[in-house]
N, C-alpha and C positions, 0 to 999 in steps of 0.2 A: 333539442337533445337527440343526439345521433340513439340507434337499435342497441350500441355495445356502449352506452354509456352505464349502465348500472348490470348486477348482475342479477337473475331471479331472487326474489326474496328468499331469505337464506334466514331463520331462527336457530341459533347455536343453542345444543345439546345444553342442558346441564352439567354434565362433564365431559370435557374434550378426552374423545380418544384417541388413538394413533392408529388408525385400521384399515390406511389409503396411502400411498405415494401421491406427494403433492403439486406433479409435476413439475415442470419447467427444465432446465440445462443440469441444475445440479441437486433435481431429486433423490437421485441414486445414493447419493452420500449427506442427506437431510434427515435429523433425527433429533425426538426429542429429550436424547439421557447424553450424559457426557462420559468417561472413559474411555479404554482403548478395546478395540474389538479384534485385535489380532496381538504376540506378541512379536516384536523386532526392534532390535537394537539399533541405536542411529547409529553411522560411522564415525568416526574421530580419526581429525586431518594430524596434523603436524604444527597448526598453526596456534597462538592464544586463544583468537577469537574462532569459534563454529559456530556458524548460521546455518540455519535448516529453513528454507523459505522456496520462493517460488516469484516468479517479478512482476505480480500484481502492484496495485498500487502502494499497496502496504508493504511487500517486501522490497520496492524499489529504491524506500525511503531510508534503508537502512544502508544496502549497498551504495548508495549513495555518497552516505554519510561516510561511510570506511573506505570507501574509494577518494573523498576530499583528504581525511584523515591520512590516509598512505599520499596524498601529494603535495600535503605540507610536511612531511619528512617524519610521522609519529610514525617509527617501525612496529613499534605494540600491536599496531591496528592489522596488520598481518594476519588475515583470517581464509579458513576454508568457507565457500559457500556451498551446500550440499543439496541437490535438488527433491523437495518434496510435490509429488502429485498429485496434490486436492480431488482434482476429478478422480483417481483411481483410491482414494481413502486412505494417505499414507499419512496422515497429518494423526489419523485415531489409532496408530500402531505405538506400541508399550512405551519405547524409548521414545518418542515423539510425546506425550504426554505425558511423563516429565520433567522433560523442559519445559511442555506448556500444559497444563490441565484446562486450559478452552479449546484446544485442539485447533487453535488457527497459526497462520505464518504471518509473520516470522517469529522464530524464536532464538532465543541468543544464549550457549554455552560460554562464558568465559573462563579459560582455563590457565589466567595468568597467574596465579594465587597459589595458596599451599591446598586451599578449596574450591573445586569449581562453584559459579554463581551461575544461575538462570535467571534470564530475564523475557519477559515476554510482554508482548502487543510492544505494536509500533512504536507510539510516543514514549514508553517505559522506556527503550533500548535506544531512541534518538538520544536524549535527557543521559541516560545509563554514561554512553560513550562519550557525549558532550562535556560532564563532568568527572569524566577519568581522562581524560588528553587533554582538558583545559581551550578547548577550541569549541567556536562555531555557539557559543551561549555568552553571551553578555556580562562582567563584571558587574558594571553600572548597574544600582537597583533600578534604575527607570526603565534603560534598555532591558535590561533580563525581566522585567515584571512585562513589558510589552510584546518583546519574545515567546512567553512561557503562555501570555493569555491566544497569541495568534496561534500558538500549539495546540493547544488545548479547544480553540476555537476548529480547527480542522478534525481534532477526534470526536468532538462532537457533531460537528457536521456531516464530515463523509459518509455517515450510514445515512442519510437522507438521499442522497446523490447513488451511491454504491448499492444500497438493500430497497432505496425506495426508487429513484426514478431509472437509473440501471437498470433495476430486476423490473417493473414492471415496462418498462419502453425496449428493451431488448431483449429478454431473458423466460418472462412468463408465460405459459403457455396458449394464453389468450390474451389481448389486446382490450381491454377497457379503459374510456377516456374519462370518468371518474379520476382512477387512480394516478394514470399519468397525467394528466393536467393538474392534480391535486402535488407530484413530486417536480413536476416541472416547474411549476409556481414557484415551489423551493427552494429549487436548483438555480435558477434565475434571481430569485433577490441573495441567496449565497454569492453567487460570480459580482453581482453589484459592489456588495458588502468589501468583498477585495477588490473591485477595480476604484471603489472611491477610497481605501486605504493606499491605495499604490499612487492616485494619482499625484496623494502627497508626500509621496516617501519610495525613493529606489527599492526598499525592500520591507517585508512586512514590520521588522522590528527597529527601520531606522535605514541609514545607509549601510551599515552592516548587513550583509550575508549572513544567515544563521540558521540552527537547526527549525525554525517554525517556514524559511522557506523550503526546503526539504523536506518538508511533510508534504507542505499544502500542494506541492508542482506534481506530483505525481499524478494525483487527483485534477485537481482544475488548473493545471498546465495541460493537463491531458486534456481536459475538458476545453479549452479556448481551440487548443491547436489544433479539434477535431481527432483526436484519436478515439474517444473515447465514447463506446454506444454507438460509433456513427451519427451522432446526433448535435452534430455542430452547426448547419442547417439548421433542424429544427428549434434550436436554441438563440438560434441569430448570435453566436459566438463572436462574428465579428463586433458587435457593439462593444465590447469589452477592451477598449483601445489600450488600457492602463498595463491591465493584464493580461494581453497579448506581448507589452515591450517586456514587463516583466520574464514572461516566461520564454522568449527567444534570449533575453540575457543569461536565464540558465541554463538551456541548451546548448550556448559557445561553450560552456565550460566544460574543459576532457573529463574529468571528475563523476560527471552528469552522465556524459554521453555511456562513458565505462560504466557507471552504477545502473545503469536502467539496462545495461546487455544481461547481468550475470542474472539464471537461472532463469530465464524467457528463452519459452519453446513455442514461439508462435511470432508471427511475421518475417520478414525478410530474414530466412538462415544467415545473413552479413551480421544483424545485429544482437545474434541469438547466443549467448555462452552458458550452456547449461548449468555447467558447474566451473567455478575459478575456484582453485588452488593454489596458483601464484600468477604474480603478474604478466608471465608470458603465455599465459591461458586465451588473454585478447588476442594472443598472433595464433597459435596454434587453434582455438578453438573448439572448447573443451564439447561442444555437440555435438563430435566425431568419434569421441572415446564412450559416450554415455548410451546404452541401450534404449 
């Protein structure tokens, strides 16, 4: 056992208090009460749909999906996406938790209606749009109960991958191999779990394309093709052969490549759009207008 395998013996208090910053990347806005700490209004586009998100894994999933949706020809899906900045705490500002009382991204105003509707977390608003445009969810009980479980298979999973081996193999403020060997472990028979689903099936819910691959690609599409953590090495991503063809098959797709630019403020400025407002936001490049 390596020196930084365990940490000092540590006896928890009888009651947890809050009387420390807990370090790591995003202490600064880690808190144990929910509400909003400032007040501020979101803005509102022009368009039905208003997203308020940020192009983490979880908001890629959506832009995704509305960018498939505008390229099968559903004008409905004509949304503003609005950028929110987690790391500076805008997600806990008044109008922002309203549309979502967890205070995370994405969140989705629909304002098609005589009432607007809120929807929030991820999978809610994949499911939401799937069954108001009639695309991307399976008729068939077989197919749509296989769809809906690999769905649901991803929200329960990616906080293993995201909060467990994420945070502590890139993010935490010390390096213990306890915990990262304990989320890697994880992470690892997860990527299997889908590379022996794919090896029998083009895609998670059959040869149909559907909303349970737009969840899961963001995440462990990221994860095979090394984007994510840096830790594609360390994971031996290549053994994943199933789920590497899988997920270069979702990356030809313009749909894909559009949904994973809008409201990403980090990497190559080429593939960066802070905020889209209409579809000539990918030429102009709305990270020029945005402060």
């Amino acid at each position: 056992m390596t020196d930084n395998a365990a940490t000092p013996d540590y006896t928890p208090p009888q009651v947890w208090v809050w009387n420390k910053p807990n370090g790591g990347e995003f202490a600064s806005i880690n808190r144990p009460i929910a509400g909003p700490t400032h007040d501020k209004d979101l803005p509102v586009g022009r368009h039905p749909l208003q997203l308020y998100s940020l192009a983490t894994p979880n908001g890629q999933k959506v832009t995704i999906l509305l960018e498939e949706l505008l390229a099968l020809g559903h004008a409905g899906a004509e949304y503003d996406a609005w950028l929110i900045r987690i790391n500076q705490g805008e997600q806990f500002g008044s109008g922002f938790v309203e549309v979502n009382p967890n205070s995370k991204i994405p969140a989705l105003l629909d304002r098609s209606g005589p009432q607007p509707i809120r929807v929030f977390e991820s999978g809610a608003i994949l499911l939401y749009l799937a069954e108001k445009f009639g695309a991307f969810l399976p008729s068939q009980p077989g197919a749509r109960a296989e769809c809906l479980s690999w769905l649901f298979w991803q929200m329960g999973s990616a906080p293993y991958l995201g909060g467990g081996f994420g945070h502590f193999y890139a993010y935490a403020p010390a390096k213990f191999e306890y915990a990262i060997d304990r989320y890697a472990m994880e992470t690892k028979r997860q990527l299997d779990v889908l590379d022996r689903r794919l090896a029998h099936s083009a895609y998670l819910a059959g040869d149909e394309y559907t909303i349970a691959d737009i969840a899961v690609f963001p995440w462990y599409g990221g994860l095979v093709k090394g984007w994510m953590y840096g830790a594609g090495e360390f994971l031996s991503v290549h053994e994943y052969k199933n789920a590497l063809r899988w997920a270069d098959t979702l990356l030809a797709r313009p749909a894909v490549v559009r949904g994973r630019m809008v409201n990403r403020t980090s990497g190559d400025p080429a593939g960066q759009l802070h905020e889209r407002h209409d579809a000539s936001d990918f030429e102009t490049k709305t990270q020029d207008k945005v402060a």
